[in-house]
C-alpha positions, 0 to 999 in steps of 0.5 A, a space after each residue: 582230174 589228178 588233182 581230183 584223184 589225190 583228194 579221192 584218196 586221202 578222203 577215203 584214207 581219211 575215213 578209215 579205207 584203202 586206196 590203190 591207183 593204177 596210172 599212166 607213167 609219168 616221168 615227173 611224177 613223184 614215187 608214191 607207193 599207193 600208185 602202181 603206173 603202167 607203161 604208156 605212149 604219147 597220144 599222137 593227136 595230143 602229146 600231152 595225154 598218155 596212153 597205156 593198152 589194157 593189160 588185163 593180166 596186169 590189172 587180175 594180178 593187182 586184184 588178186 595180191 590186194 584183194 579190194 572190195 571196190 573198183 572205181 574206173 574213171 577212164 573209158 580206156 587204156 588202164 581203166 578198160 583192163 581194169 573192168 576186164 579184171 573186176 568182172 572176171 574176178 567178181 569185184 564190184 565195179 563202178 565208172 565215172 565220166 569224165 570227158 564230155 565225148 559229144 561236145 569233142 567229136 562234135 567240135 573236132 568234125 567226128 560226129 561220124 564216130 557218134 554210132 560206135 563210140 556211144 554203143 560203146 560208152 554205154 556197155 562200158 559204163 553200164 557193165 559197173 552198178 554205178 557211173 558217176 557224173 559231175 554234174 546234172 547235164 552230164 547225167 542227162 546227156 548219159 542218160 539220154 544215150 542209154 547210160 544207167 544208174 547215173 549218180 551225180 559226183 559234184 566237185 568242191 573248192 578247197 578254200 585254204 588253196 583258193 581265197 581272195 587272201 593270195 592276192 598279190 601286188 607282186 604278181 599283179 606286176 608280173 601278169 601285167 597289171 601293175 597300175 591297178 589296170 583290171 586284169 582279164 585272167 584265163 586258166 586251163 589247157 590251151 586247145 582247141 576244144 577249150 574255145 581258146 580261139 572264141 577268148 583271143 578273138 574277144 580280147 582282141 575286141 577288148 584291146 580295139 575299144 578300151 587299148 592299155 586300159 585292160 590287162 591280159 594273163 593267161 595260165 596253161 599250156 598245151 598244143 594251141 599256145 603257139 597259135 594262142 600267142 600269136 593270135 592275143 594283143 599285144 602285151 598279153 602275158 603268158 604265165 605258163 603251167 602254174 601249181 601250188 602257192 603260185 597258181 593260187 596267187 595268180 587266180 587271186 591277182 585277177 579281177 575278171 575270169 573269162 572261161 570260153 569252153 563248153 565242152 566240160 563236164 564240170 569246169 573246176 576251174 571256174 569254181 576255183 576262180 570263184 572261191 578266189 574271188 574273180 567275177 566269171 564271164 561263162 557261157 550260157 550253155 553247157 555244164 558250168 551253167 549250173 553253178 556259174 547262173 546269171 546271178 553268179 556269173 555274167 553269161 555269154 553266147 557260147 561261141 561268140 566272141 563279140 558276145 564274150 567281149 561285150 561281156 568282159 568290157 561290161 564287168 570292166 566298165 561297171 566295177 560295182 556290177 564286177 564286186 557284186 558278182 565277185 561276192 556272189 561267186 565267192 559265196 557259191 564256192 564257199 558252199 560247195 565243200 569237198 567234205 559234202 562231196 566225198 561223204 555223198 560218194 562214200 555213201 554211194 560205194 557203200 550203197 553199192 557194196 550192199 547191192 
């Protein structure tokens, strides 16, 4: 969502308006005067997610110094409650967007019991802006379903100068284990629970027992399950940690298969960046990344599955002619989804909204 937030921003730089963003703080965060962070703590269940509490004051006095004509919330909490606080008093046009498929979390973590008070609450939160804007169709009908209005569909898009078959490197090739032209089985995302990052180690367990060292394994990412992961994958997996930048490029390029567990996104931009980097995707056949990862651009599995997602991945490593040709038909759905088409249809809705 960062990495969506920077693009936001310089796109509507880009078209000629301004851009405040109020934020958690970060230690490692580079100084940006555009930014204003307020203090926050780590989130006991998930100490890599902060948490800030929502500070109308602060957000009241950062409307009336700046004086915007738009307030975009694109949290449920913290930061972004304290900001609808303010946009509402101060009379400012608000809009929210979802981020976080709720449903699939509560579900997956046993919380279903919290479903009666955390969708009342969603829906007031979101229905008190003139617009909430979702990444995808499925997210929209599952806010819709809940009673959520004026639900807009926020696609995402790929930048194709930072994600493209050219950053393929036999030098990183080496580095994630597949040197000898093995096929490399690649994951990139959070290492959690809730990613269904249990379903891919117990699959590429499966792998390993049928096919040995003939398949190679990489995962890019950290978070709270990679000790768990570690100790759960085959022998010789590689473990590449959090990659940015040219690295992470390079590392998507060097794979050949990218096996994506999860079904509680509400997007998957990870999966689009595989696309565009010319990986065959190994998805599940429920949940948002449906959408654009269909059974002609991707091979679908049974979505918790783990025989169901082996079988998947050793059919694209059996079949390379089956593997290119889905690696084309991804790369020609990512090359389509252009980040200039998204932000043009977002600018449009915030000035839809403004004439409201």
């Amino acid at each position: 969502m960062a990495r969506t937030l920077e693009r936001l921003t310089q796109a509507i730089e880009a078209r000629g308006g301004a851009v405040r963003v109020v934020t958690v703080d970060d230690p490692e965060a580079v100084a940006d005067s555009r930014i204003e962070r307020w203090p926050s703590v780590p989130f006991w269940a998930y100490p890599q997610l902060r948490m800030a509490a929502p500070s109308r004051q602060r957000a009241l006095d950062l409307i009336d110094g700046w004086k915007p004509t738009l307030v975009h919330i694109v949290t449920e909490f913290g930061v972004g409650l304290g900001g609808l606080f303010a946009a509402l008093e101060s009379r400012v046009p608000v809009v929210s967007s979802y981020h976080t498929n709720f449903q699939a979390y509560l579900e997956f973590y046993g919380l279903q019991a919290l479903a009666p008070v955390a969708w009342p609450y969603f829906r007031w939160l979101h229905n008190s802006g003139l617009r909430t804007f979702v990444p995808t169709g499925f997210a929209a009908r599952e806010l819709e379903a809940h009673g959520v209005r004026n639900v807009r569909v926020w696609s995402r898009g790929v930048d194709p100068s930072r994600f493209a078959p050219a950053f393929r490197s036999q030098e990183v090739r080496q580095r994630l284990g597949a040197a000898d032209g093995r096929p490399l089985v690649l994951y990139v995302g959070r290492l959690a629970g809730e990613k269904g990052i249990d379903v891919l180690m117990d699959a590429l367990q499966i792998v390993r027992a049928q096919r040995g060292d003939s398949v190679a394994f990489a995962i890019v990412g950290d978070g709270p399950a990679e000790a768990g992961c570690r100790a759960r994958a085959p022998e010789g997996t590689v473990f590449a940690g959090k990659l940015t930048g040219r690295e992470l490029s390079e590392a998507y390029a060097s794979g050949d298969i990218f096996a994506f567990p999860s079904i509680t996104e509400t997007f998957g931009n990870v999966v689009l960046e595989a696309m565009a980097s010319g990986l065959a995707v190994v998805a599940p056949d429920v949940g948002a990344t449906t959408e654009y990862a269909t059974p002609a651009t991707a091979r679908q599995f049974r979505a918790g599955n783990a025989q169901s997602l082996a079988d998947a991945i050793l059919g694209l490593v059996d079949h390379p002619v089956v593997r290119s040709g889905l690696q084309q038909a991804g790369l020609a759905t990512a090359r389509a989804r252009t980040w200039d088409a998204v932000w043009d249809t977002l600018v449009r809705d915030y000035h839809e909204v403004l004439a409201e």
